[in-house]
C-alpha positions as CSV (number, residue, x, y, z in Angstrom):
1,X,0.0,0.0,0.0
2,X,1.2,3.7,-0.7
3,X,2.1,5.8,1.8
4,X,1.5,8.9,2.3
5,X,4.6,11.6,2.4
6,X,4.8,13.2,6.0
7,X,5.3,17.2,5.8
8,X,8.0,17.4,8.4
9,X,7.5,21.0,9.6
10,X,3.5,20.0,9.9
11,X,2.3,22.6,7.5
12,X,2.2,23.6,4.4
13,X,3.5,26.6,4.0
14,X,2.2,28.7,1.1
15,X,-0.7,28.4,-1.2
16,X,1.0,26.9,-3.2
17,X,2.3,24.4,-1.1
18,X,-0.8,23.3,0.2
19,X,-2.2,23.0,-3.5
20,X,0.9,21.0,-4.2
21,X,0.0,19.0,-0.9
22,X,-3.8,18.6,-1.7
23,X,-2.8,17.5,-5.0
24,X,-1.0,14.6,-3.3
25,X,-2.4,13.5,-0.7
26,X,-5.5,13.6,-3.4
27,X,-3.5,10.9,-5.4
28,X,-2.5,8.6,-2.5
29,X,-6.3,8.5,-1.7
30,X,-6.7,7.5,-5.7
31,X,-4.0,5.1,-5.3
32,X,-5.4,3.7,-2.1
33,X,-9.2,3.6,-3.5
34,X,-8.4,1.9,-6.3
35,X,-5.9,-0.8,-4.5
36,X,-9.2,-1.6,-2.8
37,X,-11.3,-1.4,-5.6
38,X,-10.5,-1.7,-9.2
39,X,-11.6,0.5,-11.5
40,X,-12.7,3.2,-9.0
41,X,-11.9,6.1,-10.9
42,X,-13.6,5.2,-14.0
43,X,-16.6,3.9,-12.2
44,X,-16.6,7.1,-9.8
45,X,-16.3,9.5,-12.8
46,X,-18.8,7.3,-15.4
47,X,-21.4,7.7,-12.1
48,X,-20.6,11.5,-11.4
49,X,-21.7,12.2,-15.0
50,X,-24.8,10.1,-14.9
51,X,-25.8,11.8,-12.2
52,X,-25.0,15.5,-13.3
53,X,-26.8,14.9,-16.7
54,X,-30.1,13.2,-15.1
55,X,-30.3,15.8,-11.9
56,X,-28.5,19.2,-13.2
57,X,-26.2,21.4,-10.7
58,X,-25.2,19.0,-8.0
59,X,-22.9,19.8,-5.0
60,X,-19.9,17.7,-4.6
61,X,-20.9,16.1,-1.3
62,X,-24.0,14.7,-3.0
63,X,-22.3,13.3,-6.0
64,X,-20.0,11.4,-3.6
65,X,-22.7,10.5,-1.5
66,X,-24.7,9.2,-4.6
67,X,-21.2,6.8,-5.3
68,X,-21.2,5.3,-2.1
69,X,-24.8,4.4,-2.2
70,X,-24.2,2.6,-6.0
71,X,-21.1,0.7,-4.2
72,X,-18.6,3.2,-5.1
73,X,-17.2,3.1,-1.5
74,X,-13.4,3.9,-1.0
75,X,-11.4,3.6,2.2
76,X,-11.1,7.1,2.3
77,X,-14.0,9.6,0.7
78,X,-11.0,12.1,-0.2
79,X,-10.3,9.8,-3.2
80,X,-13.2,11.4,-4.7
81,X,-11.3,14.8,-5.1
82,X,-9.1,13.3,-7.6
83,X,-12.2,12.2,-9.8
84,X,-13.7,15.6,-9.9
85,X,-10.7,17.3,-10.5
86,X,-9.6,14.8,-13.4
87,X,-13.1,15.7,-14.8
88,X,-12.0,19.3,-14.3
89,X,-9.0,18.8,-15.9
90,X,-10.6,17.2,-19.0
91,X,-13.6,19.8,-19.3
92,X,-16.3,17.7,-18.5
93,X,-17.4,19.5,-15.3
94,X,-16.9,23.0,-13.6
95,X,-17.7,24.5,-10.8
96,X,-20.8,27.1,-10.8
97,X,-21.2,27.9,-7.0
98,X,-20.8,27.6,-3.9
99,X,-23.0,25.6,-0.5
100,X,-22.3,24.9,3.1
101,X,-20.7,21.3,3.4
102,X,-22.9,19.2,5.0
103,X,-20.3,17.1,6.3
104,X,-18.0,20.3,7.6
105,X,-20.9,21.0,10.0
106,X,-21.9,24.3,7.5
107,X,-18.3,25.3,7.0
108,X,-18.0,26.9,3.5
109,X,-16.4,25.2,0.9
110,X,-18.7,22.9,-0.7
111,X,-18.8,23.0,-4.5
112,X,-21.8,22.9,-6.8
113,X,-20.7,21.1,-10.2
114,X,-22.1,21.1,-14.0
115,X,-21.9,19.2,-16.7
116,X,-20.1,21.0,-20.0
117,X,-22.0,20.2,-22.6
C-alpha cells in the first residue's frame, strides 16, 4: 500500500504548497481507492456524469454520497477529489457555485458542479 509523504515541519507553508499537498495527498487516496477497488476512478467519474446529466447542478458532497450508495465506496471519501478534478482537468465538469458542506458541519467550501455540454 502507498504511503502517504509526511510534511516534516507540519504545515504547508504557502498556497502553493498546500495545492501542491492537496494535490497529493488527493493521489494517494486515488492510489489507495483503487488498490481496494479496481476501477474506481472510471466507475466514480462514469457515475458522477450520470448523475450530473439526469439531476442538473449537484454539489460535490451529493455526488460522492450518490457513489457510495451505487457501491462506489473507497477507504477514504477524499479519493473522490481526484475524480472531480480529473473531470475538471478534462472539461467535462466546472464549478458554478458555492453551498455549506454538509459534512464540515456548514463550513463553507462545498462545490456545486455542472456538466459542459
Amino acid at each position: 500500500m502507498p504511503r502517504m509523504p509526511k510534511d516534516p515541519k507540519g504545515s504547508t507553508g504557502s498556497p502553493e504548497q498546500a495545492r501542491a499537498a492537496g494535490r497529493t495527498a488527493g493521489e494517494y487516496a486515488e492510489q489507495r481507492a483503487s488498490l481496494s477497488m479496481p476501477g474506481f476512478s472510471l466507475r466514480a467519474r462514469l457515475h458522477v456524469l450520470a448523475v450530473l446529466c439526469g439531476r442538473g447542478d449537484t454539489s460535490g458532497e451529493e455526488l460522492t454520497n450518490s457513489c457510495k450508495a451505487a457501491g462506489i465506496v473507497p477507504p477514504d471519501d477524499r479519493a473522490f477529489g481526484s475524480v472531480y478534478a480529473w473531470l475538471v482537468r478534462t472539461g467535462q465538469i466546472r464549478c458554478v457555485g458555492t453551498v455549506p458542506r454538509s459534512k464540515g458541519h456548514g463550513t463553507s467550501g462545498g462545490r456545486v458542479w455542472r456538466l459542459v455540454k
